[in-house]
N, C-alpha and C positions, 0 to 999 in steps of 0.2 A: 442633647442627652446621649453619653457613650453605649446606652442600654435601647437594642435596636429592637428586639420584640424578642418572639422563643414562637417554636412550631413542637405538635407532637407528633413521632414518626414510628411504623411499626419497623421490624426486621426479621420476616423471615426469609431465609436463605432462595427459595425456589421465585423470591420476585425480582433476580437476577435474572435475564433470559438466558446470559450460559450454566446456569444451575437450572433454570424452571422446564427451559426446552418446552417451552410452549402452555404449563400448567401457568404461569405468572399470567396471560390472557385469563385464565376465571377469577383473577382478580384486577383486572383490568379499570377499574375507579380507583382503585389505591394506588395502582400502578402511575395514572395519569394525575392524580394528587398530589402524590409523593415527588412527581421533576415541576409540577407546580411550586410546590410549596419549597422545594431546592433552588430553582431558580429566583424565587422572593426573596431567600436570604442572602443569594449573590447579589442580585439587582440592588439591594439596601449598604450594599458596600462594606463588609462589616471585617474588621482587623484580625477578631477572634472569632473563634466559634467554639463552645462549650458545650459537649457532647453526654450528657448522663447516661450510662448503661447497666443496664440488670448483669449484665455476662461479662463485666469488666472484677476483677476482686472487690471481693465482697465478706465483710464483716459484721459480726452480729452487732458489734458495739462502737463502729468508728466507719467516716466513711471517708474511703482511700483516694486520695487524688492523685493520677499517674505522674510519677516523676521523670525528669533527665528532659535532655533535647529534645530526643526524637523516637519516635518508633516504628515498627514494622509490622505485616500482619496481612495474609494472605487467607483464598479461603482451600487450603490445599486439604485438609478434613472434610471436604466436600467434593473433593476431584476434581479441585482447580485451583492447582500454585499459580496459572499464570493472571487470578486475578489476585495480584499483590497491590500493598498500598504504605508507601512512606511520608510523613507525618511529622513535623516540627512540635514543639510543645512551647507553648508559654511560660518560662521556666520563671520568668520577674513576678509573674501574675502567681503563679502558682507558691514559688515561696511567699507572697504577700498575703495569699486568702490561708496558707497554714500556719503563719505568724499570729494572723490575728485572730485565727479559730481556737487557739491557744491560750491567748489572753484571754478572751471571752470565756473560756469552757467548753469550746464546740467540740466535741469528738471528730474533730476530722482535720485532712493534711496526708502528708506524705509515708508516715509509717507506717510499717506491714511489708510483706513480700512484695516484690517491685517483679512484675512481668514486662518483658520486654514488646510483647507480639501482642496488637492489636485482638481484638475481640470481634465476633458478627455484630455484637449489638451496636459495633461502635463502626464497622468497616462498614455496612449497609448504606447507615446515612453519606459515610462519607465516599462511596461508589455513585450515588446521584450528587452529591456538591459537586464531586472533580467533574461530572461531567456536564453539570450548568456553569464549569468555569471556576470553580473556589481555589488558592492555592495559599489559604493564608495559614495559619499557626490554629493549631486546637487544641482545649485542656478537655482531659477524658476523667472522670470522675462513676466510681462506683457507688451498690447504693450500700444498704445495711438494715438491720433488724431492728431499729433504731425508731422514733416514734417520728409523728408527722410533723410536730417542731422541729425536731433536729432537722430532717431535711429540710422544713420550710424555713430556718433558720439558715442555712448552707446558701439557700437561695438569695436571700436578702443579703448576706455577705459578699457573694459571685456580683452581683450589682452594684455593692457599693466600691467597690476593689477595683471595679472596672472602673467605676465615674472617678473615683481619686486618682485611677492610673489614666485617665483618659483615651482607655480601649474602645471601640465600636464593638461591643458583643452582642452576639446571639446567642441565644441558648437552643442546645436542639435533643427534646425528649426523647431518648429510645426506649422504645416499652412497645409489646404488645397486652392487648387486653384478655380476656379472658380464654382459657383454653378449653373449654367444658361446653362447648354449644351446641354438639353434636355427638350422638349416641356412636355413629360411626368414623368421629372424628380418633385424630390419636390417643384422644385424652380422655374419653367420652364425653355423657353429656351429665350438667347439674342444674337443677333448678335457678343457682343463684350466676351460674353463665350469663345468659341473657339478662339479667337486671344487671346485671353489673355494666353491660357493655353500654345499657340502654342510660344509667346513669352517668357515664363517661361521656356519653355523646351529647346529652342534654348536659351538663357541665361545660363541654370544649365549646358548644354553640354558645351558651348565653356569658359563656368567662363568671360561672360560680365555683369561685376559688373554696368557698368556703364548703360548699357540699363537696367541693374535689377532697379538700383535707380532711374533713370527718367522714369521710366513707368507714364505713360500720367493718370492725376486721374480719367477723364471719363472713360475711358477704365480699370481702378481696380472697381470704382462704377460701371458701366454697366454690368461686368462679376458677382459680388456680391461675389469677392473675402475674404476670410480669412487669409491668410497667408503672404501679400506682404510684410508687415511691422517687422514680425520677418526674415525673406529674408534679409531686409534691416539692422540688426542689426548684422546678420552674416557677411553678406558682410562689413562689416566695419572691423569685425575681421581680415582681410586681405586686410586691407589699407596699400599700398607701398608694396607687396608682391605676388610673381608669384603665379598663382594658377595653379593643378590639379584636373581637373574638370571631372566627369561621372556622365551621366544620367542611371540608372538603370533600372526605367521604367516611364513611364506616360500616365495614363489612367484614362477611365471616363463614365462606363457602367451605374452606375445610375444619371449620370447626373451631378456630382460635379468632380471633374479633383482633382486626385490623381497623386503627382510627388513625386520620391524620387531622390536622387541624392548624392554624393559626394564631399569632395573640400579638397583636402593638399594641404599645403604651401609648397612654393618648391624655396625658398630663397628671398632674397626681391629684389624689385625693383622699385626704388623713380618714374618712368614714370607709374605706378600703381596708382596715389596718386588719387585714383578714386573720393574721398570727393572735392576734391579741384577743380578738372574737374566739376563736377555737381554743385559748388558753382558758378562757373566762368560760365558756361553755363548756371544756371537760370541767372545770373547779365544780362548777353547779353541779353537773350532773352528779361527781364523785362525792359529794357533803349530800344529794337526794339517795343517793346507795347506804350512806353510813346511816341516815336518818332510819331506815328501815332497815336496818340489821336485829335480829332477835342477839339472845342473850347468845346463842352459840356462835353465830359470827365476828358480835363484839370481842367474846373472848379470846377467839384466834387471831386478832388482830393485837387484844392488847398484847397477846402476850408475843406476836410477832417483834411491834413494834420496842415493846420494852427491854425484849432483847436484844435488836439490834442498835439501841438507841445506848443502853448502859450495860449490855454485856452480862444480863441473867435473869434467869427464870421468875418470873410472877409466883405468887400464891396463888392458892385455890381462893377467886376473891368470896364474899360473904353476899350473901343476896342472890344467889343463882337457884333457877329451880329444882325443887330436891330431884330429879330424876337424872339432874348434871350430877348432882353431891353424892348421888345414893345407886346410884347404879353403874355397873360396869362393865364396859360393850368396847368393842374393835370401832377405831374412827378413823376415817383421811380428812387431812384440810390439804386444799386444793387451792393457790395463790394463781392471778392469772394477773396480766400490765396486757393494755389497750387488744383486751380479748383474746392474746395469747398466753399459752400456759408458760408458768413462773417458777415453778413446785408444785410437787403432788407426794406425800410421805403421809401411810399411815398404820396402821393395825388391826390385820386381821381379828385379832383375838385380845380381850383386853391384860395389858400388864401392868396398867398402876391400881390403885386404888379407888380411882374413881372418875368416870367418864369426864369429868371434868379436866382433871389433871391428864386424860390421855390427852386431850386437846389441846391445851398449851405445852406437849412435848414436841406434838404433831405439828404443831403450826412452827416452833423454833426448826422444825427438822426440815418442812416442807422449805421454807425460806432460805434456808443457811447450808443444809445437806443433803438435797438432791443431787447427785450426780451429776445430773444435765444440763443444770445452769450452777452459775456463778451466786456467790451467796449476795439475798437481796443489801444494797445500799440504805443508808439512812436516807437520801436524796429520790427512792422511790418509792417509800412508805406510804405517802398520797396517791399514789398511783394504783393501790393493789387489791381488787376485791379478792375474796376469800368463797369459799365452798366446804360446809362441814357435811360428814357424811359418816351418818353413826349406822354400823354396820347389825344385822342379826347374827347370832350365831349361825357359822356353815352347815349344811346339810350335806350329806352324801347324794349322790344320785347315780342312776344306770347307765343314762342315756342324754345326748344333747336334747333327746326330743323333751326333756325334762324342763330344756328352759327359756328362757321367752328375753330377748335382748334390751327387751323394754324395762322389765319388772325387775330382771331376776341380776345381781354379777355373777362370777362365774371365777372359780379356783383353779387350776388346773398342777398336778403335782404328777412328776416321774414315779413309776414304779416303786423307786427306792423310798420317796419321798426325799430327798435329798435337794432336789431342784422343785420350783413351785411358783405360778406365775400368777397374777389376779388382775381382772379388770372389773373396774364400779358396772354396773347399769345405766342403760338410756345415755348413752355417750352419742356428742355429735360424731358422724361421721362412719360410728358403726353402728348400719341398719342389720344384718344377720349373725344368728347363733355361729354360723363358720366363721363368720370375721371375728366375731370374738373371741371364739376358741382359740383363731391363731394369732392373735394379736396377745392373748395369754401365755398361749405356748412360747413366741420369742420372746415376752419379756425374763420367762422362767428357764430360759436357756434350753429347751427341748424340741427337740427336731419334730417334724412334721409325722414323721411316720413313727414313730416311738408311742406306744402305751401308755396312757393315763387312767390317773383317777381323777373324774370331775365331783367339784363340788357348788352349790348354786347358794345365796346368802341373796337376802332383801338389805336397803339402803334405807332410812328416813334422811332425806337432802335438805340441807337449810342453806338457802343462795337468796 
C-alpha cells in the first residue's frame, strides 16, 4: 500500500533552538516527539511527503495546492535568513489530484495566487525531516473556510492519487491546537482552550476520526484553534481503513497546546467509512433543527430558499399567527453553515406592512446581500439554520450604565445622525457593555472618541 501512515505536528517558531535560544527546553516532550515522530516517517521510506498548513494560502472557498517544481522559504521574519530551506514539488501528483478534484466537484487544485516562499507552518516540519535525513519531493497544500467534507474529501483523494500513481506517501499535519489556555498567554485564556486540546488528544490517541471531524465549530472558534482543518484532511487519508494511532505528547506552557502524534494504516475496513457517518449524522441532526422550527423560522427559510431556488419573493403565506399578520416591528434573520455566520440583514424599525413580510425581505437580504459573504448557493440550502429576532421599539438612554449585554442590544448613532451602528443582544463572544458599544461603533463607522447617542431595544429570539 503507497499510503505509508500521517503524523500531527505543531509549529511554533521558538522550537527551533536558533530561534528559541533556550525557551524550546519548556517544551522539551514536543520537542523530543516531534524528531521521533520525523525520523518514523524517514525510517518508513516514503517517496512523498504531504504537508497540510494553516499559513500556507488560504481561501474561504477552495483549497490551494502549491504549484511549480520547487520552492523556497527561510525564516528571515524571525531573524534568521540563514535558516533557509529548498523544496522539489511533485508537480505529476499535483496536477493529478487537481484534475480530478475537478471532475468530481472538489474545490481544490492549483488556482489562486501562487506564492513562491515556503510558510513556517510548512518549513517547521520540514527543518526536523532534513534533519532525520528526508531529501524526497513534498506537496504543500493550504487549508480553507470550507467544511469538514471538503477537507475530508481532499484527504481520501491525496490517497488514492498516490495508490494509482504508485507514490510511498506520508502525510504530515501542521497545525497547532488551541491558543487560549492561558490568561497570561499571547492570546489569553477561554474556557473552551482546554477542552478543545483535551478532545484532540483523546481523538489522536484512540484514532476517532469521527469525533475529530464533528468537532462542534463553537468549540474550534472559542479555543482560537489552528490546525483542525489539516486534522481533517489527514483523517480522510484513512477513510475505510483500521488505524494505529500514538500520542507522543501534548502540551501547552505558553499558552497554545502543542500535539504530536502518529497514525498507520493497518488494513481496511468499510465500517471505518467515517466521511459517510458524519454526512449522515449532519443530515439527521439538520431534518431534527427543521422539525423544531416555529412558524418564524420556517418562514425565513422558505422564503430563503424560494428565492434562491426560483429567483422571487414568497407571499405573505395564510396560516401564520396573527401577531406575524398584524403587527409591525424591526426584525434580523440571522443564516449561519456549520456554526459560522452566513448573513445577518435586518431592521431596526419596521418598513413593510407587516412583521411577516419584514421577514421574508430579511431572510432574501441576509442570504443574497450581505456584504460579507457571497450570495447563498442552491447547493447550501440544507446546510443553513436561521435566527429570527423581532426587535422592540428603541429607547433613548443617558448612560451605558443603562444597559445590560445580556437583555438589552444597543444603537449607537453620530451626533449628526448620519452614521449608526447596532448590535442584537446576548451575542457569543461579547461578554461587556464596552465590547458592545465598540463593536457598534465600528460597524457604524464612528471613531472611538467621537460623541454618541445610545439607544438600547429588547430582542424576542426564535433559534
Amino acid at each position: 500500500m503507497p499510503f505509508l501512515g500521517a503524523c500531527v505536528v505543531p509549529h511554533p517558531p521558538l522550537i527551533l533552538p536558533e530561534i528559541g535560544r533556550g525557551e524550546e527546553n519548556k517544551i522539551s516532550d514536543t520537542v523530543e516527539a516531534y524528531k521521533a515522530v520525523a525520523n518514523w516517517v524517514v525510517q518508513n521510506n516514503p517517496d512523498l511527503v504531504i504537508i497540510t498548513s494553516p499559513h500556507a494560502t488560504m481561501y474561504a472557498d477552495y483549497m490551494q495546492i502549491s504549484s511549480g517544481d520547487s520552492a523556497e522559504g527561510s525564516f528571515v521574519n524571525f531573524g534568521h535568513p540563514e535558516l533557509a530551506f529548498h523544496v522539489e514539488y511533485d508537480e505529476e501528483l499535483v496536477q493529478q489530484v487537481s484534475k480530478t478534484a475537478e471532475e468530481i466537484k472538489l474545490p481544490a487544485g492549483t488556482l489562486g495566487r501562487q506564492g513562491s516562499d515556503l510558510d513556517h507552518g510548512t518549513m517547521i516540519p520540514l527543518y526536523f525531516l532534513q534533519q532525520a535525513g528526508y531529501k524526497g519531493k513534498i506537496v504543500r497544500i493550504g487549508l480553507s473556510g470550507l467544511s469538514n467534507i471538503h477537507h475530508y474529501t481532499l484527504g481520501v483523494l491525496l490517497r488514492e492519487t498516490a495508490d494509482i500513481m504508485n507514490r510511498r506517501m506520508m502525510i504530515v499535519a501542521s497545525g497547532d491546537l488551541s491558543h487560549k489556555l492561558k490568561a497570561d498567554g499571547p492570546y489569553g485564556f477561554a474556557k473552551e482552550g482546554p477542552v478543545f486540546d483535551q478532545r484532540m488528544a483523546a481523538c489522536f490517541s484512540s484514532g476517532d476520526f469521527l469525533e475529530l471531524i464533528t468537532t462542534p465549530a463553537k468549540l474550534a472558534e472559542g479555543a482560537a484553534e489552528c490546525g483542525l482543518r489539516s486534522f481533517w484532511i489527514m483523517a480522510g487519508a484513512f477513510d475505510c481503513l483500521n488505524v494505529e494511532s500514538e500520542l507522543l505528547s501534548c502540551e501547552g506552557p505558553f499558552g497554545v497546546g502543542y500535539g504530536v502524534a502518529r497514525f498507520t494504516p493497518k488494513g481496511e475496513n468499510v465500517r471505518r467509512n467515517i466521511g459517510e457517518q458524519a454526512v449522515e449524522g449532519h443530515r439527521k441532526t439538520m431534518e431534527a433543527l427543521r422539525e423544531k422550527e416555529d412558524d418564524y423560522l420556517r418562514l425565513a427559510r422558505k422564503s430563503l430558499e424560494s428565492y434562491v431556488r426560483y429567483h422571487k419573493h414568497i407571499e405573505v403565506p395564510k396560516g401564520l399567527p396573527e401577531e406575524m399578520l398584524n403587527t409591525r416591528a424591526g426584525a434580523f434573520v440571522s443564516i449561519k453553515k456549520a456554526g459560522q455566520l452566513r448573513g445577518c440583514i435586518g431592521t431596526i424599525l419596521p418598513v413593510r406592512d407587516s412583521l411577516a413580510s419584514e421577514i421574508i425581505a430579511n431572510a432574501v437580504s441576509a442570504g443574497t446581500a450581505d456584504p460579507r459573504f457571497p450570495a447563498v448557493t442552491e447547493d447550501e440550502l440544507e446546510d443553513l439554520v436561521y435566527d429570527v429576532d423581532v426587535l422592540s421599539e428603541p429607547e433613548n438612554i443617558e448612560s451605558p450604565d443603562q444597559l445590560d449585554v445580556k437583555r438589552y442590544g444597543v444603537i449607537v448613532s453620530s451626533e449628526d445622525g448620519y452614521r449608526r451602528g447596532l448590535l442584537l443582544p446576548d451575542l457569543d463572544g461579547v461578554d461587556t457593555v464596552e465590547e458592545q458599544i465598540s463593536i457598534a461603533r465600528r460597524k457604524g463607522g464612528i471613531s472611538p472618541d467621537e460623541k454618541v447617542k445610545l439607544q438600547r431595544f429588547e430582542v424576542t429570539r426564535h433559534e
